[in-house]
C-alpha positions as CSV (number, residue, x, y, z in Angstrom):
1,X,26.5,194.4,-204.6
2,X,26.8,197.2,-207.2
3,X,25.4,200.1,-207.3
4,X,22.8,199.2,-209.4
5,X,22.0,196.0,-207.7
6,X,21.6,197.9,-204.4
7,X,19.2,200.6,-206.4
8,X,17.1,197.8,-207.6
9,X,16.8,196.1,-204.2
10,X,16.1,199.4,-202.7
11,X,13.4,200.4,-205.1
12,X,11.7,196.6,-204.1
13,X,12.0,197.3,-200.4
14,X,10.1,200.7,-201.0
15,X,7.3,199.6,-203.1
16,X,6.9,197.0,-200.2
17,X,6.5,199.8,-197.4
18,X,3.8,199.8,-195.2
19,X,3.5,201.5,-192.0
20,X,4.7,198.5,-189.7
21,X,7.8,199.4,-187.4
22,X,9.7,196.6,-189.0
23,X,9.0,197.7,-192.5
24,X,10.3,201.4,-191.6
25,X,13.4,200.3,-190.1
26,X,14.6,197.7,-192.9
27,X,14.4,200.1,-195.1
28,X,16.3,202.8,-192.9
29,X,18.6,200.3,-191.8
30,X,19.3,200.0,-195.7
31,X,19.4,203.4,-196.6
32,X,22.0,204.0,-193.5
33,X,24.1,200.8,-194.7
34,X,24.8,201.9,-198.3
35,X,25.0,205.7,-198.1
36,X,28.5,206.3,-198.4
37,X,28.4,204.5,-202.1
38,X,24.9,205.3,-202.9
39,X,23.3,207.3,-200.9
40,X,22.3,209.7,-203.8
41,X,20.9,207.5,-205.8
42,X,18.7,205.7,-203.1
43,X,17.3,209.6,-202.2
44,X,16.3,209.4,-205.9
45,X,13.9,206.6,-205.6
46,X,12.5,207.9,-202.4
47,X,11.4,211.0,-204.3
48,X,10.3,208.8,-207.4
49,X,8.2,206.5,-205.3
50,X,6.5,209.6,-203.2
51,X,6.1,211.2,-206.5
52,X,4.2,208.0,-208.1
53,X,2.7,206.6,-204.9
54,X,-0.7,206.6,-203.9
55,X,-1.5,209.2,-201.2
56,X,-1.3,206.3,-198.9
57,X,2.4,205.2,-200.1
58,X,3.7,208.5,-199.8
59,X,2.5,209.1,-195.9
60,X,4.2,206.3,-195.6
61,X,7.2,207.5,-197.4
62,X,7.0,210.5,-194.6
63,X,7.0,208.3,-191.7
64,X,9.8,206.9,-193.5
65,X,11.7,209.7,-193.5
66,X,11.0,211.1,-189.8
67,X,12.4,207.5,-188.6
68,X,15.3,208.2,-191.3
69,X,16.2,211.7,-189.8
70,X,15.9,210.8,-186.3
71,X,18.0,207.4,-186.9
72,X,20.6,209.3,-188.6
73,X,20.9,211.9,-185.9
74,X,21.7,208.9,-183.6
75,X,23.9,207.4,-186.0
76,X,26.3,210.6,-186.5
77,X,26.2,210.8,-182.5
78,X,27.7,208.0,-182.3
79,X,30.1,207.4,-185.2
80,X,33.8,208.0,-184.0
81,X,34.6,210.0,-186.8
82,X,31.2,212.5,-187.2
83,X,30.6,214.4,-190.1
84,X,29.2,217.7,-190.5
85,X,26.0,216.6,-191.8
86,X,23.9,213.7,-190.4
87,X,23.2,211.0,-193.3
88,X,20.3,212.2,-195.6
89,X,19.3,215.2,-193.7
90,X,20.5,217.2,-196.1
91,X,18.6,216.2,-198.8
92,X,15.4,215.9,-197.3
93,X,16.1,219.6,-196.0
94,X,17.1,220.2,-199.9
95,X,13.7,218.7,-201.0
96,X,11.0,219.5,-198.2
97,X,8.6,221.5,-199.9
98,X,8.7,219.1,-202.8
99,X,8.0,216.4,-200.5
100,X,5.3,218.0,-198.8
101,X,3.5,218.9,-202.1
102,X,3.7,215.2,-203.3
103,X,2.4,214.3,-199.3
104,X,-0.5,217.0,-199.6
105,X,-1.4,217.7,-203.5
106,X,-3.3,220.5,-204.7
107,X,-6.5,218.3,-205.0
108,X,-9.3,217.7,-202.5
109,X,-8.0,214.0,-201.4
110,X,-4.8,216.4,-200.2
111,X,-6.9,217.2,-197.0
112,X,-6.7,213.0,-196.1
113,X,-2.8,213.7,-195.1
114,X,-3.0,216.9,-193.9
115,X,-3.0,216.7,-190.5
116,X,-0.2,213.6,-190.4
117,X,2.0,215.7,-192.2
118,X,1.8,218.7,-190.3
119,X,2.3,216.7,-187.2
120,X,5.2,215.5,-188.6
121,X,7.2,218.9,-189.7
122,X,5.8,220.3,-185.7
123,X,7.5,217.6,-184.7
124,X,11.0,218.2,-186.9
125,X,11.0,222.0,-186.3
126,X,10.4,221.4,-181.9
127,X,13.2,218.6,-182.2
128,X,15.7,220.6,-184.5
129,X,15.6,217.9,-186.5
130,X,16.1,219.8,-189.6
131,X,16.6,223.6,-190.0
132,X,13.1,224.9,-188.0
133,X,13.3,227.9,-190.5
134,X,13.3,225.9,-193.6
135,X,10.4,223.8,-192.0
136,X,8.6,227.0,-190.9
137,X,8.5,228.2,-194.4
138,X,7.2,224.7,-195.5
139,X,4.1,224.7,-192.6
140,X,3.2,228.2,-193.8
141,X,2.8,227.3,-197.3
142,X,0.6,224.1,-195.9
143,X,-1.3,226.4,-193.8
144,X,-2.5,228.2,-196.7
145,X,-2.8,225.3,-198.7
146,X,-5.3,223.7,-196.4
147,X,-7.7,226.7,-196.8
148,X,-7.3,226.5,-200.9
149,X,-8.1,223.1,-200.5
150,X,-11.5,222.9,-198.5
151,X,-12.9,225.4,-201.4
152,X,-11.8,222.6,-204.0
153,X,-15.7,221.2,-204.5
154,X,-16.0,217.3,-203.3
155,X,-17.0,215.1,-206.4
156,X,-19.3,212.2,-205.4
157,X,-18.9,209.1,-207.8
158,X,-19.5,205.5,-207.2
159,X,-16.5,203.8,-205.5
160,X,-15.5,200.3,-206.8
161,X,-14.6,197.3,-204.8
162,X,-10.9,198.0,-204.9
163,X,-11.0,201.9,-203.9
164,X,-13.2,200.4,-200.8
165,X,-10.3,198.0,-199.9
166,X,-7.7,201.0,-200.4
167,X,-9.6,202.9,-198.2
168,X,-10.5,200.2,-195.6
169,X,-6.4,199.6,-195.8
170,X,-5.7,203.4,-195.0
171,X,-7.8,203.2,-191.9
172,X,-5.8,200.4,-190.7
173,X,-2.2,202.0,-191.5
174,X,-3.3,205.2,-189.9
175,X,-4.0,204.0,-186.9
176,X,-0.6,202.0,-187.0
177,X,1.3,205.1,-188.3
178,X,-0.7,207.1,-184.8
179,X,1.0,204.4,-182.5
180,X,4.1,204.6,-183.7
181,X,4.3,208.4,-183.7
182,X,3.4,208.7,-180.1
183,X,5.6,205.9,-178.7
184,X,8.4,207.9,-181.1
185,X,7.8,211.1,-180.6
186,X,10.4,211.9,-178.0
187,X,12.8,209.4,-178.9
188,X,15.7,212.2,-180.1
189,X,16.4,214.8,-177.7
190,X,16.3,218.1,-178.8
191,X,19.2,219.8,-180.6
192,X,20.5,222.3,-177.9
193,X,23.9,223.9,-178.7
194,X,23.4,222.9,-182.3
195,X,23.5,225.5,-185.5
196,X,19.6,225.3,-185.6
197,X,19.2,226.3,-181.8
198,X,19.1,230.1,-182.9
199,X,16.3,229.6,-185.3
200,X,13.2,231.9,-184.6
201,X,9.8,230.4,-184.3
202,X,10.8,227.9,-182.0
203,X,8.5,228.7,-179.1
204,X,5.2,227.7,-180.2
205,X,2.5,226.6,-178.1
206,X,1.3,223.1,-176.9
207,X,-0.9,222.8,-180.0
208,X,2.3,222.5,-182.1
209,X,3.2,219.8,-180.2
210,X,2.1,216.2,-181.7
211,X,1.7,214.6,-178.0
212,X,-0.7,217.2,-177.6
213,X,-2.6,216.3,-181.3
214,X,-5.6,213.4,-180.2
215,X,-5.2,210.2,-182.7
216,X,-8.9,210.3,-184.3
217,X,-11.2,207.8,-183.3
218,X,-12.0,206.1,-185.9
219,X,-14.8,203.3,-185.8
220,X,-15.7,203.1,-189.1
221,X,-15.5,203.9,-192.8
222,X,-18.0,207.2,-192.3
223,X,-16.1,208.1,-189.6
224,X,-12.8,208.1,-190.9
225,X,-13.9,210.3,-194.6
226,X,-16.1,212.6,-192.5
227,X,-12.8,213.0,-190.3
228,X,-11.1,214.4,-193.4
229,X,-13.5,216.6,-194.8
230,X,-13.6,214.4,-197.9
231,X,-17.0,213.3,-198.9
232,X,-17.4,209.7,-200.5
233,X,-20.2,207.7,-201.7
234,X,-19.6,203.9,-201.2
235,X,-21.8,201.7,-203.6
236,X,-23.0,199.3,-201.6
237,X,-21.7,195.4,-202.6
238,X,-24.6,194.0,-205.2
């Protein structure tokens, strides 16, 4: 293929993502396979599609990514020739607080991927899996995001048949993307002896740890809004 074939293919396996293990790893197995040709131009549709997606699509994107890093970490151990950089890390190092902003948006509806997300940088800064400085910074700024966000006030409108299904599907990938995060979550060893070992910051307590972060139990639609701190109305079906 050329590169614009394997751009186009790309871009359909993305706007396909759910948060299923198999649909993770095709698409990391494809980003992997084509990113000595192409690798730059397939980062650009990952940024395109978080930037365009719903909040949804672009946790998923963030999953994405975490099983992106962590499979490239593996992948430059055991190449025969390793480079100095593991595939992609460093542009999603380049771009982290513009994914994060995209992830968790200055709105309201930011508070719905909140916690995901900051589960997922703890995660990357305890595992070394990029620079824990750079992914301090990026937690900090969340931090204080999260406080500007609960004094955004909640707007209550009438939600229509296909924002209830959207919804209804975000309960169902949450709970997916909470499985596969705890059976991952120790899957790459931590980075000892490697240039981010001397990072500051690393020594945090059990509550930045994600095995150590409950997956909410959800039982229903109320449930799972209330969870957030979002308030929603849902017009009952006529």
């Amino acid at each position: 293929m050329d590169p614009f074939e394997v751009r186009m293919q790309f871009l359909g396996h993305l706007r396909k993502l759910n948060a299923s293990q198999t649909s993770i790893q095709k698409i990391v197995g494809y980003a992997l396979k084509h990113f000595a040709r192409c690798g730059e131009d397939l980062w650009d549709c990952v940024m395109e599609e978080c930037q365009k997606g719903s909040l949804n699509t672009r946790m998923n994107i963030l999953h994405l990514l975490d099983n992106l890093c962590e499979t490239a970490l593996l992948y430059q151990s055991g190449a025969t020739t390793p480079s100095s950089q593991a595939p992609y890390i460093e542009y999603v190092t380049r771009d982290l607080e513009k994914i994060v902003e995209y992830v968790v948006p200055n709105s309201r509806d930011g508070l719905i991927n909140f916690q995901s997300a900051r589960q997922i940088l703890e995660s990357w800064q305890t595992k070394r899996v990029l620079d824990p400085i750079a992914v301090s910074n990026v937690l900090e700024d969340l931090e204080a995001k999260k406080t500007s966000l609960k004094e955004i006030p909640a707007t209550r409108s009438n939600t229509s048949a296909a924002e209830r299904d959207e919804i209804f599907k975000r309960i169902e990938e949450d709970r997916e993307r909470h499985k596969l995060l705890r059976q991952r979550r120790w899957n790459v060893p931590t980075r000892v002896g490697q240039p981010y070992a001397t990072a500051s910051g690393l020594g945090r307590a059990d509550s930045s740890n994600p095995s150590t972060q409950p997956c909410p139990n959800i039982t229903n639609l109320s449930d799972y809004v209330s969870s957030f701190d979002v308030t929603y109305r849902l017009r009952s079906p006529s």
